[in-house]
Backbone as CSV, one residue per row, in Angstrom:
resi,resn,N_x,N_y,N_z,CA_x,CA_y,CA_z,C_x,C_y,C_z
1,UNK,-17.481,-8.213,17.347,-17.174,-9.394,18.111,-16.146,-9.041,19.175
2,UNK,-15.978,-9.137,20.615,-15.474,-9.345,21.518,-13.946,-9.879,21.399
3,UNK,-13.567,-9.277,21.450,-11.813,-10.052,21.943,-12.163,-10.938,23.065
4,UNK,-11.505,-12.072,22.937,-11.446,-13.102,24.031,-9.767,-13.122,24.302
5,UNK,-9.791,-12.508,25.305,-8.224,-13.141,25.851,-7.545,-14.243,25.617
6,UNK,-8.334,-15.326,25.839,-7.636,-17.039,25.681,-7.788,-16.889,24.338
7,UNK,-7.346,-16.358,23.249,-7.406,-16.237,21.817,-6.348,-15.574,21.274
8,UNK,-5.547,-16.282,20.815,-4.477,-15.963,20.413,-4.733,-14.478,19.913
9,UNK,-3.557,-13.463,19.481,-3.550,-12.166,19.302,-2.800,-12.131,17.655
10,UNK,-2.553,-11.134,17.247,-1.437,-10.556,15.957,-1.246,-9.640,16.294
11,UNK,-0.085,-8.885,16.058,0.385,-7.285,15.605,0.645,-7.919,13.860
12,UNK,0.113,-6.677,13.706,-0.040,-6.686,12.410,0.585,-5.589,11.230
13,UNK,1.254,-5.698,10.360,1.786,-4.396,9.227,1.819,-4.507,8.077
14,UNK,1.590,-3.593,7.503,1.687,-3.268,5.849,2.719,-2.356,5.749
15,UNK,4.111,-2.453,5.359,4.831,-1.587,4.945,5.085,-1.204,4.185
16,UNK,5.424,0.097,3.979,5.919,0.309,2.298,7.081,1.655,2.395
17,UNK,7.263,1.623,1.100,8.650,2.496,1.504,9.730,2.526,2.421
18,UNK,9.781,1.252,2.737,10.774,0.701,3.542,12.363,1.028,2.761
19,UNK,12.907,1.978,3.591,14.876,2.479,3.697,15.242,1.257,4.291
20,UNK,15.748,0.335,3.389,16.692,-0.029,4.328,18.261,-0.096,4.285
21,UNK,18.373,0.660,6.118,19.314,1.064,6.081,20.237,0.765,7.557
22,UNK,21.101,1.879,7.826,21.754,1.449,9.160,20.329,1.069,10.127
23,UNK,19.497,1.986,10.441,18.340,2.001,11.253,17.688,1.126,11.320
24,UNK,17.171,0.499,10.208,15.928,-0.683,9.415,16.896,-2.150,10.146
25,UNK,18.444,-1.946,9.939,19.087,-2.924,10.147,19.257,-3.119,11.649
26,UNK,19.512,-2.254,12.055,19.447,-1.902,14.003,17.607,-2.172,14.591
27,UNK,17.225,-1.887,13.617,15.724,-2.409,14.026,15.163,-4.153,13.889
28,UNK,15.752,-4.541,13.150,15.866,-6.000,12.741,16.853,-6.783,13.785
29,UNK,17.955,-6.635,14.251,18.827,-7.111,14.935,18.072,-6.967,16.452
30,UNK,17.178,-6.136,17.170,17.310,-6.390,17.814,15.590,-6.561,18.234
31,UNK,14.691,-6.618,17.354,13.095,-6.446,17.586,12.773,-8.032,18.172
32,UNK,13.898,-9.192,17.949,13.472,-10.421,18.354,13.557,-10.815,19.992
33,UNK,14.526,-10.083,20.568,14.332,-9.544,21.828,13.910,-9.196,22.670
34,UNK,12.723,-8.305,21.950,11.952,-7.419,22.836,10.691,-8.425,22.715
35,UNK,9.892,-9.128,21.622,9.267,-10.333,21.298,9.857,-10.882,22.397
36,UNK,10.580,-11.831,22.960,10.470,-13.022,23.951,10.014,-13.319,25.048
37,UNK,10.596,-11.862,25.828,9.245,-11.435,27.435,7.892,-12.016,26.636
38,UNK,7.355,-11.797,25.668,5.316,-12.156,25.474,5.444,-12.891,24.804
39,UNK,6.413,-13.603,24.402,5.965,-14.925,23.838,5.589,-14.886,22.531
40,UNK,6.040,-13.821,21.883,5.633,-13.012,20.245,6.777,-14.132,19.109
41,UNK,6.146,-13.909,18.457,6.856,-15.220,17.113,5.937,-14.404,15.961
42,UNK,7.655,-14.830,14.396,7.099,-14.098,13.273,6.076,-15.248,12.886
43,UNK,5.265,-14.786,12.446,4.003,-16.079,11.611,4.629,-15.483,10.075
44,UNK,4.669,-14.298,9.486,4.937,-13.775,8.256,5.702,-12.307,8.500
45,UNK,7.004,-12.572,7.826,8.015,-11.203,7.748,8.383,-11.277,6.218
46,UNK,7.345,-10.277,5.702,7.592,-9.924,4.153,7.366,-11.111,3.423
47,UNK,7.963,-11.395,2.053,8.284,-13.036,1.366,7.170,-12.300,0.531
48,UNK,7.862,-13.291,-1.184,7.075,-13.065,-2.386,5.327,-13.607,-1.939
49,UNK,5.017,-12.584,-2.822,3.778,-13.096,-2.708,2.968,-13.281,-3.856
50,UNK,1.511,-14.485,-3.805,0.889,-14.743,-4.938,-0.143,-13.555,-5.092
51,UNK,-0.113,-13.040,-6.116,-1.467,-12.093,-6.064,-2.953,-12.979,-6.309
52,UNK,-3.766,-12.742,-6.239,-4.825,-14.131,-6.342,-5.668,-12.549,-7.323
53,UNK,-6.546,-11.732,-6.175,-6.688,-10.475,-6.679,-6.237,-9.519,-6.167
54,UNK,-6.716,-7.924,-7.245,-6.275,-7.030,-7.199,-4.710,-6.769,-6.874
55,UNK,-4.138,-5.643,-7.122,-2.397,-5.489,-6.765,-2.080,-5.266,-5.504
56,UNK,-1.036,-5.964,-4.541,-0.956,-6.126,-3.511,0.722,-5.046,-3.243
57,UNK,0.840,-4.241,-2.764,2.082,-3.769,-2.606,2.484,-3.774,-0.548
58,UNK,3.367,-3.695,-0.109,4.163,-3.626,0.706,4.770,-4.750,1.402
59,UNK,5.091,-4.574,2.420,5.504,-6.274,2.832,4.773,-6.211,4.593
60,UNK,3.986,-7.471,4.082,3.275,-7.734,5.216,3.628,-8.920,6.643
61,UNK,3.543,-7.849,7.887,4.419,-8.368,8.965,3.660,-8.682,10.350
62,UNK,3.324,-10.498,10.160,2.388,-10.620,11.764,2.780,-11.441,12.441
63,UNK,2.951,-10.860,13.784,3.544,-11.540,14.525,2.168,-11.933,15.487
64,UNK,2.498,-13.094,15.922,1.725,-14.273,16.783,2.154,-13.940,18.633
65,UNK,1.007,-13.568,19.735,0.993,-13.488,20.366,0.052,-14.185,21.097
66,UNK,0.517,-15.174,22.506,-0.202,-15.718,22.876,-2.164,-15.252,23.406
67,UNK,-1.778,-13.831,23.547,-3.507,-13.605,23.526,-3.221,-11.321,23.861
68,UNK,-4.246,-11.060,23.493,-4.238,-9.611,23.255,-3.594,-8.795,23.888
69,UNK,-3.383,-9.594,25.551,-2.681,-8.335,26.433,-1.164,-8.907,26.157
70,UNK,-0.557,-9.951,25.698,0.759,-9.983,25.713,0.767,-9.491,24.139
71,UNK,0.336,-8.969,23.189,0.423,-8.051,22.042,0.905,-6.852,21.993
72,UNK,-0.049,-6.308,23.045,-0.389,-4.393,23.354,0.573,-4.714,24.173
73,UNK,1.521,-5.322,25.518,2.425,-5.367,26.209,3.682,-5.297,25.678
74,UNK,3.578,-6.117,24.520,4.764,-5.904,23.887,5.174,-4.571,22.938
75,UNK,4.101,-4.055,22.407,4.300,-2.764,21.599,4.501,-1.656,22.706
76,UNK,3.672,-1.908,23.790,4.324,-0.497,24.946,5.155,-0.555,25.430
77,UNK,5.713,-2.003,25.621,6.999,-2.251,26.242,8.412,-1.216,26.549
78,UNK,8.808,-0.879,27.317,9.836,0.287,27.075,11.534,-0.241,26.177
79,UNK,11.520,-1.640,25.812,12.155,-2.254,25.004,11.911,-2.292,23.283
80,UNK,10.768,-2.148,23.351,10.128,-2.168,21.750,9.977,-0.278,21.677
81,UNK,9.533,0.640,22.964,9.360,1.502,22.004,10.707,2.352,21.611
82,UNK,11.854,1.920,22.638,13.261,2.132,22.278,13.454,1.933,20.993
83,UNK,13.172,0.751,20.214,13.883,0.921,18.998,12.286,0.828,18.042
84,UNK,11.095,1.536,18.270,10.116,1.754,17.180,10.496,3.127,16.189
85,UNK,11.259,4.035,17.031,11.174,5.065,15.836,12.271,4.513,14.803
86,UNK,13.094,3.600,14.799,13.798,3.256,13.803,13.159,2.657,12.831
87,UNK,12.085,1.937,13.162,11.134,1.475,12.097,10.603,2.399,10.963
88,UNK,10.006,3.338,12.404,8.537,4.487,11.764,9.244,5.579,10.734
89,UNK,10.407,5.912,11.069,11.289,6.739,10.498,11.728,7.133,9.134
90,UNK,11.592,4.886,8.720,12.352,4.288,7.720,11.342,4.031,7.191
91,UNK,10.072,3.447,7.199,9.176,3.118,6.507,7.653,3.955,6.748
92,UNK,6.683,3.277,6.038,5.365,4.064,6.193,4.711,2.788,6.154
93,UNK,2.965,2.817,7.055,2.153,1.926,6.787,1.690,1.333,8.101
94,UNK,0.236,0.863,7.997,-0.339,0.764,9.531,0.508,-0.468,10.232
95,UNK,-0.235,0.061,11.710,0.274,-1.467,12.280,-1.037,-1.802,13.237
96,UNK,-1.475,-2.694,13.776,-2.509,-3.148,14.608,-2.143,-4.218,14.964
97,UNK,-3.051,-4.395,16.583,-3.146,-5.760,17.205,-4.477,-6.264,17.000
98,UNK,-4.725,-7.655,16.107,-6.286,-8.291,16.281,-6.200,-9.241,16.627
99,UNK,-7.368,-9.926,17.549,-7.771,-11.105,17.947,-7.868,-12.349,17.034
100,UNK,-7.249,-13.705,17.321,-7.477,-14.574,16.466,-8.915,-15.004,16.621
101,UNK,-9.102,-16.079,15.602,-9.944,-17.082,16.269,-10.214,-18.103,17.038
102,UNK,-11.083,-18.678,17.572,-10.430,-20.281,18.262,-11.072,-20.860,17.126
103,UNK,-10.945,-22.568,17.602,-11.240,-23.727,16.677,-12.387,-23.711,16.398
104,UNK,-12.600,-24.102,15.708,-14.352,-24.541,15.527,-14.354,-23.168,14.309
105,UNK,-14.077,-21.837,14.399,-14.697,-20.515,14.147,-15.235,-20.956,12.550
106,UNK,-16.472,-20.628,12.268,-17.150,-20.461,11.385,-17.590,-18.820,10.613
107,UNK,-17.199,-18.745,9.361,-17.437,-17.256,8.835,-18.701,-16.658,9.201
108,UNK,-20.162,-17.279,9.781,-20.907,-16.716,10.249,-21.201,-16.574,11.532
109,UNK,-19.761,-16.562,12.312,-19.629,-16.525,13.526,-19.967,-14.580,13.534
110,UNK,-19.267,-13.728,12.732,-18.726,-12.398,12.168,-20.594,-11.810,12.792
111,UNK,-21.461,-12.760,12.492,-23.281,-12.392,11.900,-23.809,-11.882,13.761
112,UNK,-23.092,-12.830,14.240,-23.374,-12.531,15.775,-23.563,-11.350,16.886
């Protein structure tokens, strides 16, 4: 399926083995910052979670971007990649940008 621009975006993470430490903490203090140029907001930063199935480990981190290019703008940003190795350093685990859905979206939209 096509990314649609007018569709909201995520950066997306699974972390694990997260140090936290001076770095993790210098990475936290100032990552909300570099988010405001694109308009990026936490939707989910870590928090207990229900297992429904199977075992779920790391802490999962998505942030809400108004549509795909203010996502990828913000991760190349020369503000975000200033303080990314403090992240990558301290922890392990992917990260990605995906396309939301719009309204209406139906699970056999995916069949298309």
């Amino acid at each position: 399926m096509a990314e649609h621009e007018t569709s909201k975006a995520y950066a997306v993470a699974i972390l694990h083995e997260v140090e936290l430490g001076p770095e993790i903490v210098t990475y936290l203090e100032r990552i909300d910052a570099t988010l405001a140029p694109f308009d990026g907001r936490f939707i989910i930063h870590g928090g207990e979670v229900t297992e429904l199935e199977g075992a779920w480990q790391g802490d999962l981190i998505v942030i809400e971007f108004p549509d795909g290019a203010a996502a990828r703008g913000w991760y190349t940003s020369p503000a975000y990649r200033a303080i990314l190795p403090l992240r990558t350093a301290h922890s392990k685990g992917p990260a990605i940008v995906i396309p939301g859905v719009g309204a209406g979206h139906a699970a056999t939209d995916v069949l298309v």
